[in-house]
ROGULUM-698609 format. One record per residue (C-alpha): residue in one letter; chain; x negated, y, z negated. Coordinates in steps of 0.05 Angstrom, whole numbers, plus 32768, in hexadecimal, padded with zeros to 4 digits. Example, Ala and Ser with C-alpha at 12.3 -4.5 7.8 and 13.67 -1.06 7.14 Angstrom:
REM ROGULUM-698609
{A, A, {7F0A, 7FA6, 7F64}}
{S, A, {7EEF, 7FEB, 7F71}}
***
This chain:
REM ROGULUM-698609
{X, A, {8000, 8000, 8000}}
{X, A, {7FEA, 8048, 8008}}
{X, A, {7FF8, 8064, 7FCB}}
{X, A, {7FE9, 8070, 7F89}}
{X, A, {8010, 807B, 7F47}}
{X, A, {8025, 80BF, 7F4F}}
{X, A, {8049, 80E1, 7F0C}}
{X, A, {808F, 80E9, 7F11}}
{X, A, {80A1, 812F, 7F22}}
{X, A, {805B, 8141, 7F38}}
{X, A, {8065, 8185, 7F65}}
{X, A, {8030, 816A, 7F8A}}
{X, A, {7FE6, 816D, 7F8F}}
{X, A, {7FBA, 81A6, 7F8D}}
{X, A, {7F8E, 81BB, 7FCD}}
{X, A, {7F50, 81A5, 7F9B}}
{X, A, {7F74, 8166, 7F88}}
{X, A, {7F7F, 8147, 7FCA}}
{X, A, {7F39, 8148, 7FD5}}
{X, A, {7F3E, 8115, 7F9E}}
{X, A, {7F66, 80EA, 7F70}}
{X, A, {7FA0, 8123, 7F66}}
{X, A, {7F84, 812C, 7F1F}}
{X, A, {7F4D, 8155, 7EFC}}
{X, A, {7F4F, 810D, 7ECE}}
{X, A, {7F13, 80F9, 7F01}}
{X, A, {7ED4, 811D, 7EF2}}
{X, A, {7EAF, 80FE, 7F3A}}
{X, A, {7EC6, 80F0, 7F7E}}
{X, A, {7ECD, 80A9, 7F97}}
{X, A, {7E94, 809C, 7FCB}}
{X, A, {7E9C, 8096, 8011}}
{X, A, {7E9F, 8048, 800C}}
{X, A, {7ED3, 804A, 7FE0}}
{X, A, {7EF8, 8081, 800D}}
{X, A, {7F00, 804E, 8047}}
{X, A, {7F0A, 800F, 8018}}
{X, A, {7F42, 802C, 7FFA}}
{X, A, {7F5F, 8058, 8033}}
{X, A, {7F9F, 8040, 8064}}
{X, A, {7FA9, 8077, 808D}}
{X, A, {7F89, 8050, 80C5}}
{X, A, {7FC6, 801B, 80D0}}
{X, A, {7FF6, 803B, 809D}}
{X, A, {8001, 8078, 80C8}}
{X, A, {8030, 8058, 80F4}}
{X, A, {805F, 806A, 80C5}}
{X, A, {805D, 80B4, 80C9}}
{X, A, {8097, 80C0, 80EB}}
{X, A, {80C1, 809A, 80B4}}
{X, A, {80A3, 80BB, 807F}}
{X, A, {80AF, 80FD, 8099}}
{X, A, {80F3, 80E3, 80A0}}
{X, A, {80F9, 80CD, 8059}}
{X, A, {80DB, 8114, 8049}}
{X, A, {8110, 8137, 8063}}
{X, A, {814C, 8106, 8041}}
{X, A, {8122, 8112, 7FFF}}
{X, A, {811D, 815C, 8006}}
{X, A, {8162, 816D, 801C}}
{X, A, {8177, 8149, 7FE3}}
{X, A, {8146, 8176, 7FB1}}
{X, A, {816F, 81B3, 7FD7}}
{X, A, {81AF, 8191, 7FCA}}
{X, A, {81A2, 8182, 7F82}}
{X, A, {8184, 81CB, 7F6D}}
{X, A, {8146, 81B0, 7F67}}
{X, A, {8120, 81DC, 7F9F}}
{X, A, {813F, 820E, 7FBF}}
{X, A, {8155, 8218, 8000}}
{X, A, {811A, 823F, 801C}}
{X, A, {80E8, 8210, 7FFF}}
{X, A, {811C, 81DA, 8026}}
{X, A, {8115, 8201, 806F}}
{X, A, {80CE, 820A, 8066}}
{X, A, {80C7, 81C6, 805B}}
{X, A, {80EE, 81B1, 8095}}
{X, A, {80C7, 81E2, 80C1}}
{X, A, {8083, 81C4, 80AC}}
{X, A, {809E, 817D, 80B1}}
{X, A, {80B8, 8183, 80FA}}
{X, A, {807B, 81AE, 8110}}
{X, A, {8050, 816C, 80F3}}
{X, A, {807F, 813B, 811A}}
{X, A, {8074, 8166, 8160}}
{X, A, {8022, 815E, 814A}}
{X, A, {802F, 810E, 813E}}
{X, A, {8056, 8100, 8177}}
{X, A, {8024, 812A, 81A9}}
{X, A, {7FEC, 810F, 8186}}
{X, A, {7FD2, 814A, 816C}}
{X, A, {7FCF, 8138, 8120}}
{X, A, {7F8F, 812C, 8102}}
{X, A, {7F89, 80ED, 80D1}}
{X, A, {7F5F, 8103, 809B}}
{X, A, {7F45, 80BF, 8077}}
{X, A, {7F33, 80E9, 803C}}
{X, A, {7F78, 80EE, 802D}}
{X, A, {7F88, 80A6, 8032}}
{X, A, {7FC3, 808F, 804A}}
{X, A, {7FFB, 80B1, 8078}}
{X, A, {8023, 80D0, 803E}}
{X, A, {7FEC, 80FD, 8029}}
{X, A, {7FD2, 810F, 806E}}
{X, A, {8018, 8122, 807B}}
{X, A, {8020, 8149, 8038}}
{X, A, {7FDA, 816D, 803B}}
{X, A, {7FF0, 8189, 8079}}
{X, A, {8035, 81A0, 8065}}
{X, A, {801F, 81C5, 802B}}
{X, A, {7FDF, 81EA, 805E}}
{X, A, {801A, 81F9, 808E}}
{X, A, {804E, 8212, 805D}}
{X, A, {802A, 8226, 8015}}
{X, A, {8057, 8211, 7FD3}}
{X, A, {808F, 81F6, 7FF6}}
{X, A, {8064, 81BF, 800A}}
{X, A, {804A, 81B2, 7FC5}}
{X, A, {8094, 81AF, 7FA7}}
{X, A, {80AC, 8178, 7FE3}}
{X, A, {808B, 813D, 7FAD}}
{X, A, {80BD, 814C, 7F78}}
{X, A, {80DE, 811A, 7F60}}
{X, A, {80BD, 80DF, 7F7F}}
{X, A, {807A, 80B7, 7F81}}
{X, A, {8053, 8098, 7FB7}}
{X, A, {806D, 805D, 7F9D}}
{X, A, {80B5, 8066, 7FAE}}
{X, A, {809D, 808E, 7FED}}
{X, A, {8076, 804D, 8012}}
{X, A, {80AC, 8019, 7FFF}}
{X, A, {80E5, 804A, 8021}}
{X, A, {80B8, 805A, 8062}}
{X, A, {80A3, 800D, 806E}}
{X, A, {80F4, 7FFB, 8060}}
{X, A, {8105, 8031, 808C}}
{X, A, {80D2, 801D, 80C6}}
{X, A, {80E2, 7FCB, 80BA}}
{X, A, {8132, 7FDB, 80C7}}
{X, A, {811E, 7FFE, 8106}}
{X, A, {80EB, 7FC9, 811B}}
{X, A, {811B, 7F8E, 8108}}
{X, A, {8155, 7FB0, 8138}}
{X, A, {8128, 7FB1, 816E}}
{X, A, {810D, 7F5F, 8163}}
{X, A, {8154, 7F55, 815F}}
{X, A, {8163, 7F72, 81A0}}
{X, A, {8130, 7F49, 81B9}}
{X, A, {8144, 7F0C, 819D}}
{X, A, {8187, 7F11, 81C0}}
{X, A, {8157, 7F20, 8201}}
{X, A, {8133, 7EDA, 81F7}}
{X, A, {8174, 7EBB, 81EB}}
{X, A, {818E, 7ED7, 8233}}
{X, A, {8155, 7EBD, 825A}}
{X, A, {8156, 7E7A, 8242}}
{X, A, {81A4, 7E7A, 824D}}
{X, A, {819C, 7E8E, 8298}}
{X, A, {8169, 7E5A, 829F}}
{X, A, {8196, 7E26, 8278}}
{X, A, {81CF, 7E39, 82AC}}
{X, A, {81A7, 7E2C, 82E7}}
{X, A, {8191, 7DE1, 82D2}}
{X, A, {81D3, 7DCB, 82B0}}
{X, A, {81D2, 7D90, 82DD}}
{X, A, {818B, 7D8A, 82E0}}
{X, A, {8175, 7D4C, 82B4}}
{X, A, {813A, 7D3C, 829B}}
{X, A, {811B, 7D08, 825D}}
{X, A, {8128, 7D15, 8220}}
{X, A, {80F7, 7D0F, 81F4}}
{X, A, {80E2, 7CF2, 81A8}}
{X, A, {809E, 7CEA, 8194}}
{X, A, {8087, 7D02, 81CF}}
{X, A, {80A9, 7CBC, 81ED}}
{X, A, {80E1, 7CBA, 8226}}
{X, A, {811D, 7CAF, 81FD}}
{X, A, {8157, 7CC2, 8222}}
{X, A, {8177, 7CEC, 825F}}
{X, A, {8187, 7D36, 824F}}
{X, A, {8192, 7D6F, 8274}}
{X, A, {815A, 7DA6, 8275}}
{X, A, {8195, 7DDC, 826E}}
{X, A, {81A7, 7DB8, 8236}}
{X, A, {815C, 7DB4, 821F}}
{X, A, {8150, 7DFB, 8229}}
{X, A, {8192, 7E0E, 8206}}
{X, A, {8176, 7DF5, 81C8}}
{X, A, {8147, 7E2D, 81BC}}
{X, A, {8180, 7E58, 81C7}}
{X, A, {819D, 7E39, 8182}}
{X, A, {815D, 7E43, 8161}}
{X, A, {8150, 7E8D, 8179}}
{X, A, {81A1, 7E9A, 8162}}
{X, A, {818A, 7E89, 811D}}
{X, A, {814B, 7EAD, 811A}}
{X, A, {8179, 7EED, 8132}}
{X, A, {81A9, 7ED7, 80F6}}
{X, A, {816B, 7ED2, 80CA}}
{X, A, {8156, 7F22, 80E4}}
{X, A, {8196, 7F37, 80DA}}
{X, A, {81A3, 7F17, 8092}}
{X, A, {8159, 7F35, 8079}}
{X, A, {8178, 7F78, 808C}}
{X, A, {81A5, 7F74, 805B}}
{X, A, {816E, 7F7A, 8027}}
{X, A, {813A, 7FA2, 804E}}
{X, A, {816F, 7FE0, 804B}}
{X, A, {816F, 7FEF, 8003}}
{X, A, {8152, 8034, 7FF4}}
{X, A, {8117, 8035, 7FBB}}
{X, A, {8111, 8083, 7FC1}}
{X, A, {811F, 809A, 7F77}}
{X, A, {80F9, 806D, 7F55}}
{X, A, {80C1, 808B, 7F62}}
{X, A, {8085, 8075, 7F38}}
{X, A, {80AC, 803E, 7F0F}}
{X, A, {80D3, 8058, 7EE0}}
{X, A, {8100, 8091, 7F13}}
{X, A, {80FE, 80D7, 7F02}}
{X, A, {811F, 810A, 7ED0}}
{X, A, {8130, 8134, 7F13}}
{X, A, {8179, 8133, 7F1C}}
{X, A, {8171, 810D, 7F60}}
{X, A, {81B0, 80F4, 7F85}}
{X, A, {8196, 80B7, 7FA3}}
{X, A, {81DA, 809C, 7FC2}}
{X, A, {81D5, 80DE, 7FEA}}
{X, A, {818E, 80D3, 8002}}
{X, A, {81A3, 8081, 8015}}
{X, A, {81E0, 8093, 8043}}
{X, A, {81B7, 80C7, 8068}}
{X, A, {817F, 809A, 807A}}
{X, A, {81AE, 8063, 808C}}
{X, A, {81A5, 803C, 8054}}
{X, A, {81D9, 800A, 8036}}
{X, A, {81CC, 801E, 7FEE}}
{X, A, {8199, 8029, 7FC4}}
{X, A, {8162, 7FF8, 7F97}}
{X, A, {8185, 7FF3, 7F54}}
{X, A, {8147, 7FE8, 7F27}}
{X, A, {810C, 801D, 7F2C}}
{X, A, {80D0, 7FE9, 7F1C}}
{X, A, {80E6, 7FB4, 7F4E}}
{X, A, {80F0, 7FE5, 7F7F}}
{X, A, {80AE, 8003, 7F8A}}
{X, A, {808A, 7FC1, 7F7B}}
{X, A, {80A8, 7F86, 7F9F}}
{X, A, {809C, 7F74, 7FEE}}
{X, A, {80CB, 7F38, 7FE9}}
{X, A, {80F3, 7F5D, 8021}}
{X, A, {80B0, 7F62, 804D}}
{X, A, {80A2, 7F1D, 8042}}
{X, A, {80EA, 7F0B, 8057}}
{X, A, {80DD, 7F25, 8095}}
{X, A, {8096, 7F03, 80A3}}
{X, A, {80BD, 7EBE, 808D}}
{X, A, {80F3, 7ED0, 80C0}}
{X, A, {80BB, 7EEA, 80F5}}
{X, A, {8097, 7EA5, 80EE}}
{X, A, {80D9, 7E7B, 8101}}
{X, A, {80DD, 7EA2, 8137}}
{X, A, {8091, 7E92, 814E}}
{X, A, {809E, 7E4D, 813A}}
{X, A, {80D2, 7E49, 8166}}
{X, A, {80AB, 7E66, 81A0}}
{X, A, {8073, 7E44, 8193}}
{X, A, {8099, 7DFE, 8197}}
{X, A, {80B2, 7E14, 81D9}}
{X, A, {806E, 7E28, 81F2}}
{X, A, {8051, 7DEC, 81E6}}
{X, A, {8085, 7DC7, 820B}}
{X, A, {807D, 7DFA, 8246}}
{X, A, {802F, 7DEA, 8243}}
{X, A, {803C, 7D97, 824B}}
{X, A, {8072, 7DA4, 827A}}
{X, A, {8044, 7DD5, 82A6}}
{X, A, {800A, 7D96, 82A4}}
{X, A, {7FF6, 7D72, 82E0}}
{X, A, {8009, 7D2D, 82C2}}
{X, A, {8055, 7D40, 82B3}}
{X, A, {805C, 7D81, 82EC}}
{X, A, {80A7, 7D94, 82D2}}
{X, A, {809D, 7DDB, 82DB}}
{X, A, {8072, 7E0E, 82F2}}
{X, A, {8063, 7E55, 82D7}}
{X, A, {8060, 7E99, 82F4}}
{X, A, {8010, 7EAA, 8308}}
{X, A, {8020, 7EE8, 82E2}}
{X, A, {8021, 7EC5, 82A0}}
{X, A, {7FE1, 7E91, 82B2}}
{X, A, {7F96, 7E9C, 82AF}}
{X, A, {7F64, 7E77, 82DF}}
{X, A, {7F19, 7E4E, 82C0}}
{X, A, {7EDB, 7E76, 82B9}}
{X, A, {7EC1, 7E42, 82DE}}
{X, A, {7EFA, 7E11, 82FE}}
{X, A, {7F15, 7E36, 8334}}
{X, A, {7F4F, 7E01, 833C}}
{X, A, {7F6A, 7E13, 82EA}}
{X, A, {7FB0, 7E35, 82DD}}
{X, A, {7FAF, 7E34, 8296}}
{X, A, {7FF2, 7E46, 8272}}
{X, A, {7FC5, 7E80, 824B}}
{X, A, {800A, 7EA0, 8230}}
{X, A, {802D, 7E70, 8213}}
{X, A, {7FE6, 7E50, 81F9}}
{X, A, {7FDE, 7E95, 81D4}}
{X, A, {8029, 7E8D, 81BC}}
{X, A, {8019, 7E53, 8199}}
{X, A, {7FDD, 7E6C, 8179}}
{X, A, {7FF0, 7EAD, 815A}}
{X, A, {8031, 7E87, 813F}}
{X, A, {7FF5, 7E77, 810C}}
{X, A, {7FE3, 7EBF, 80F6}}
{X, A, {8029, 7ED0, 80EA}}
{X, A, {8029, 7E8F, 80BD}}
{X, A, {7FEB, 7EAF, 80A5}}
{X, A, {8006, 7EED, 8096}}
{X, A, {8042, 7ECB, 8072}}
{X, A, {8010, 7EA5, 8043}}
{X, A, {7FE5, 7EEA, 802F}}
{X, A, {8027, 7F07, 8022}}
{X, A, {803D, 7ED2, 7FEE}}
{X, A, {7FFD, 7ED8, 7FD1}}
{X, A, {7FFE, 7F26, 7FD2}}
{X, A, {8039, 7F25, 7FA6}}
{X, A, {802D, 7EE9, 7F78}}
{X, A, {8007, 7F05, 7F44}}
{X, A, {8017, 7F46, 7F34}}
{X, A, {8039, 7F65, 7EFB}}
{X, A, {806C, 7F9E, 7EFB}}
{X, A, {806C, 7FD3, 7F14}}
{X, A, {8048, 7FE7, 7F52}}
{X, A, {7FF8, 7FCB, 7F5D}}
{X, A, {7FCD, 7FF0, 7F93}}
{X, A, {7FCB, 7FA0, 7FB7}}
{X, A, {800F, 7FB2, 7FCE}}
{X, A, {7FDE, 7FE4, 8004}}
{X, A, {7FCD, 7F95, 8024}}
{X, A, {8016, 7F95, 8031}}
{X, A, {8016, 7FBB, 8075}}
{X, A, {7FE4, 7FA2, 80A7}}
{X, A, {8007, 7F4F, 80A0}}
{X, A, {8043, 7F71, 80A8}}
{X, A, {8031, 7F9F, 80E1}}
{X, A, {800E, 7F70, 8109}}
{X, A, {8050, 7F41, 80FC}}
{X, A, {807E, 7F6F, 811D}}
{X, A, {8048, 7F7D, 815B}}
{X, A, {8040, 7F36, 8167}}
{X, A, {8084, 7F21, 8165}}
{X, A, {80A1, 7F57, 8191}}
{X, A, {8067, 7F46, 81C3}}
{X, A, {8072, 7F01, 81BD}}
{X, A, {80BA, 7F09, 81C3}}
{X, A, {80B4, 7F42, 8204}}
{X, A, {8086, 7F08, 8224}}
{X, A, {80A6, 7ECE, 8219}}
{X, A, {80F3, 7EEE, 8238}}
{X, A, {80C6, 7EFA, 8278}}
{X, A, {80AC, 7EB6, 8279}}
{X, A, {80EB, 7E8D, 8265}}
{X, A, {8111, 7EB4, 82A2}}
{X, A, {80DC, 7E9F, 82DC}}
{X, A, {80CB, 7E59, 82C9}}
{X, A, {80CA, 7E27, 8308}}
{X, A, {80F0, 7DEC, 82FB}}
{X, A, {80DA, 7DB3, 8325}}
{X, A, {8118, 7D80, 831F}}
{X, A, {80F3, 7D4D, 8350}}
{X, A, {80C0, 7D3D, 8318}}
{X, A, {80F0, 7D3F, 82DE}}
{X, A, {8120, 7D0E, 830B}}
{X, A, {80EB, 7CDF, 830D}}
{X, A, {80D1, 7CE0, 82C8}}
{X, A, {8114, 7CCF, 82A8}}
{X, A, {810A, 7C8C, 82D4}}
{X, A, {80CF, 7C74, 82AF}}
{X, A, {80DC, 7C67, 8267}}
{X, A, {8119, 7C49, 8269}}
{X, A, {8140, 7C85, 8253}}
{X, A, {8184, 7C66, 825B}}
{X, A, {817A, 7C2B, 822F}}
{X, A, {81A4, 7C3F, 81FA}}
{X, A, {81D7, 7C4D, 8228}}
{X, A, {81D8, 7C00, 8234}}
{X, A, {81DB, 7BF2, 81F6}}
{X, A, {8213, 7C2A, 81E8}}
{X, A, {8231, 7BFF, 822B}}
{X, A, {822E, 7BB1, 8202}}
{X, A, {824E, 7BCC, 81C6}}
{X, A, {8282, 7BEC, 81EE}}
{X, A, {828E, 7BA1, 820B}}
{X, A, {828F, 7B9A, 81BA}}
{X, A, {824D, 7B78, 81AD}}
{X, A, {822F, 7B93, 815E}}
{X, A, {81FE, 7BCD, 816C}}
{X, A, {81CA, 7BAF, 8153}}
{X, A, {81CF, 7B70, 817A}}
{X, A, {81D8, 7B9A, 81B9}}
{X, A, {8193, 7BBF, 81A9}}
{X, A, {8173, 7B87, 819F}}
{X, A, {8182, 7B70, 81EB}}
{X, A, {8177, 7BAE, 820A}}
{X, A, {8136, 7BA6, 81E4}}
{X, A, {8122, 7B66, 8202}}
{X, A, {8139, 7B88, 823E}}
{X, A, {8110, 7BB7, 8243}}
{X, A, {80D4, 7B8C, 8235}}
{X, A, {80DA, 7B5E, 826F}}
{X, A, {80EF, 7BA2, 829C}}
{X, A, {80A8, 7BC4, 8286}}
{X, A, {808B, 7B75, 8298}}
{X, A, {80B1, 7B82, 82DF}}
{X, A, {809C, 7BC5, 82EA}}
{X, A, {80E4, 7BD8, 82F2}}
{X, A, {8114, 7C0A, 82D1}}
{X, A, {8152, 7BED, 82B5}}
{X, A, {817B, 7C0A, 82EB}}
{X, A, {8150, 7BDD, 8316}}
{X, A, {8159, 7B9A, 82FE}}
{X, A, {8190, 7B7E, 8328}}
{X, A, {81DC, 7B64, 8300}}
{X, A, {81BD, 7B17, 82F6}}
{X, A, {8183, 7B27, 82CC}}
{X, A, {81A9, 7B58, 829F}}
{X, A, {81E0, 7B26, 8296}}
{X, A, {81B0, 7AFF, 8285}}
{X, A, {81A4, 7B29, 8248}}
{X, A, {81F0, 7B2D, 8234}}
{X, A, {822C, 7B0B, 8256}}
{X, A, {825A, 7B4F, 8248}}
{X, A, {822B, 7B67, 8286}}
{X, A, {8258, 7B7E, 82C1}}
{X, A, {824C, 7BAB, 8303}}
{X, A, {8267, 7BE2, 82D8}}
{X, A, {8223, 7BE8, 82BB}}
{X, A, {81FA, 7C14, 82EE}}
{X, A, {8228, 7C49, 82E1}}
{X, A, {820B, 7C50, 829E}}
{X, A, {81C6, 7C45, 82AB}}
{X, A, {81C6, 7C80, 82DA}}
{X, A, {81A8, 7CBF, 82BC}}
{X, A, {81DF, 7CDD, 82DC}}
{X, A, {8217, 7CB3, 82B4}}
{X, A, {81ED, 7CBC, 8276}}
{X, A, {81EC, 7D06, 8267}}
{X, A, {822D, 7D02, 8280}}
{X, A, {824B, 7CD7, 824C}}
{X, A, {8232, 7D05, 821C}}
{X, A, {826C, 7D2C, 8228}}
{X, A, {827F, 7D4B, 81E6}}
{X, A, {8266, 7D8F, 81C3}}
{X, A, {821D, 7D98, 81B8}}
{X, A, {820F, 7D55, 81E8}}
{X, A, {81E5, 7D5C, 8222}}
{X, A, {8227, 7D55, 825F}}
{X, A, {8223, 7D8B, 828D}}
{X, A, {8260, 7D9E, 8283}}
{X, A, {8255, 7DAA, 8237}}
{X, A, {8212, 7DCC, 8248}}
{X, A, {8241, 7DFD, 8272}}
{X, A, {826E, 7E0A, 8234}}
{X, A, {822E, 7E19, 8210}}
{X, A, {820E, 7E48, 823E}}
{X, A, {8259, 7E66, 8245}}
{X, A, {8256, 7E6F, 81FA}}
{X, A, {8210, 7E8C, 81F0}}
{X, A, {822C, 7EC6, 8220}}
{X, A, {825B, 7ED3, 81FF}}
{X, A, {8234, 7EDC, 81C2}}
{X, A, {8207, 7F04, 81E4}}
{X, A, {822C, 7F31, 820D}}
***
């Protein structure tokens, strides 16, 4: 975290102070080692437009409540929107000196507009100021993953449309196991993304309490109207308890746990993508766009994207993990380890909404090759447990029709034949409830199609999913 414990009430630092620890307590200056060490003005100033915004809420407020006045209140809106035109034209100068982005902002203000600046601190610390700007910039950053969710979730449904009669194996432990569709296939990560846009949602919820008030830990003898400041900035009410609102991060680590679903989740698909794209199985192809050629094998189109998917699905695990362990330890109230808060968290959002951007792209221009996938579901023997679904139709037990289809099987692998192959005498010879009526079922065609009920793998039941994902989506 970038802050420190400020008093409650504090009118802000002095010029002299801020060249400091805001106190004459100190009787020498922290060396220049120390200055970086301790300084996050370097990542935490991505916030600065947030905190200017929480500024603002806080000040108007102060006006509202008697506390300043309202020509310390226009001056300090003056400064504060001459400081966001300097931010947003790059103009500003980060001073690491003064730390983090809520002092660099503040210095500023108060060389801009005198007093007024000084009195803007009132009533709150740094504490209370750094959990409302990274609450405020999560909600706006969670909208926008959410929004590109949804955008995952389209692509894959477009592709899932196209190939609802497309079928392919299905697979368990990386063995043939049984026909399915690839629409149907593909409309499984749409399920999984749903839920990690439920998950973003849900965390919300809980990001969009407003700490401002507590400030250090204890709030503030100010006559503050916090319920004011909370419906201004959007919030859905406020922190109830001053101590656990400026020290806990379960919200952020909410988010990272929801974040790395949502890599999970791509990751698993990527890796299927990169064994589908491979010589030996050929089931797709991928855009050049999204591929990288060999240093030194000219003939190399490596999957590099979804490769790099699957890898930083790790750091955001990573990140999850030195969250946990950030908050595990530490007693109330606020600890200056909350400052190791940000950079897991920033580089969470960043790789996620890259990830996300990337993958949309790549899930709308994948090459499906139904030639090879036609011909895989042929070896394997993917419709044996459609024979034995068959036998116990005829009424033979279950387990005495897998058994034959077992023994089946074996000889068929002996033969070098599928099942589909072996002509009506030899399977008889396996069971007697055998009739012509069998082929139909040991067609991949008649398999998936049996599966003709909601969430089975029949075309026509992929169609009603696809038809209900739009829905949902539109």
């Amino acid at each position: 975290m970038s802050n420190k414990s400020d008093q409650q009430g504090d009118s802000g630092p002095s010029s002299a102070a801020t060249k400091s620890h805001f106190s004459g307590r100190f009787s020498e200056p922290v060396t220049e080692l120390v200055k970086r060490f301790t300084a996050s003005v370097t990542f935490d100033q991505r916030l600065a437009f947030v905190d200017i915004q929480g500024s603002l809420a806080h000040a108007r407020m102060l006006a509202r409540q008697a506390v300043i006045t309202p020509q310390d209140l226009a001056d300090i809106e003056r400064g504060m929107h001459e400081i966001e035109a300097d931010i947003g034209a790059g103009r500003f100068e980060w001073r690491i000196d003064l730390e983090d982005v809520h002092m660099n902002i503040e210095s500023r203000l108060i060389a801009a507009i005198g007093d007024a600046g000084k009195r803007l601190h009132t009533g709150r610390s740094r504490n209370d100021q750094i959990a409302t700007d990274i609450r405020l910039w999560l909600r706006g950053e969670i909208d926008g993953l959410v929004a590109l969710l949804r955008a995952m979730q389209r692509a894959l449904v477009g592709l899932a449309e196209k190939h609802t009669d497309t079928i392919m194996p299905g697979f368990t432990h990386l063995q043939v196991a049984q026909p399915v569709t690839f629409g149907h296939h593909v409309m499984a990560y749409v399920e999984m993304l749903a839920r990690d846009e439920a998950r973003m949602v849900d965390c919300r919820k809980r990001v969009n309490r407003l700490p401002l008030g507590a400030a250090a830990l204890a709030g503030t003898s100010f006559p503050i109207d916090r319920e004011s400041v909370a419906v201004e900035l959007g919030f859905d009410g406020v922190c109830e308890n001053s101590l656990d609102a400026v020290s806990d991060r379960d919200f952020a680590i909410e988010f990272v746990a929801a974040a790395a679903l949502v890599m999970t989740h791509l990751s698993r698909f990527s890796e299927e993508l990169i064994i589908w794209m491979s010589q030996g199985v050929g089931f797709i192809d991928l855009p050049d766009r999204f591929c990288y050629s060999s240093s030194i094998m000219p003939q190399k189109k490596n999957p590099d994207v979804p490769e790099l998917i699957r890898g930083k699905t790790g750091r955001i695990n990573g990140h999850l993990v030195a969250l946990l362990t950030l908050m595990k330890g530490q007693p109330l109230a606020y600890n200056k380890d909350n400052q190791e808060d940000k950079e897991p968290l920033f580089d969470t959002v960043d790789t996620v909404r890259d990830s996300l951007t990337i993958m949309a792209d790549l899930a709308a221009a994948i090459e499906v090759k139904p030639g090879r996938m036609a011909a895989a579901v042929r070896r394997g023997f993917a419709t044996a447990t459609d024979l034995a679904d068959y036998l116990t139709r005829k009424g033979m037990a279950f387990r005495d029709a897998h058994e034959a289809v077992a023994l089946a099987v074996r000889d068929a692998e002996k033969m070098g034949k599928d099942l589909a192959e072996l002509p009506i005498d030899v399977l008889r010879g396996y069971s007697s409830l055998v009739g012509e009526d069998v082929y139909a079922v040991l067609s991949p065609e008649g398999s998936v199609a049996s599966r003709n009920h909601i969430g089975g793998t029949a075309p026509g039941q992929v169609r009603l999913a696809v038809e209900r994902a739009r829905n949902r989506l539109a």
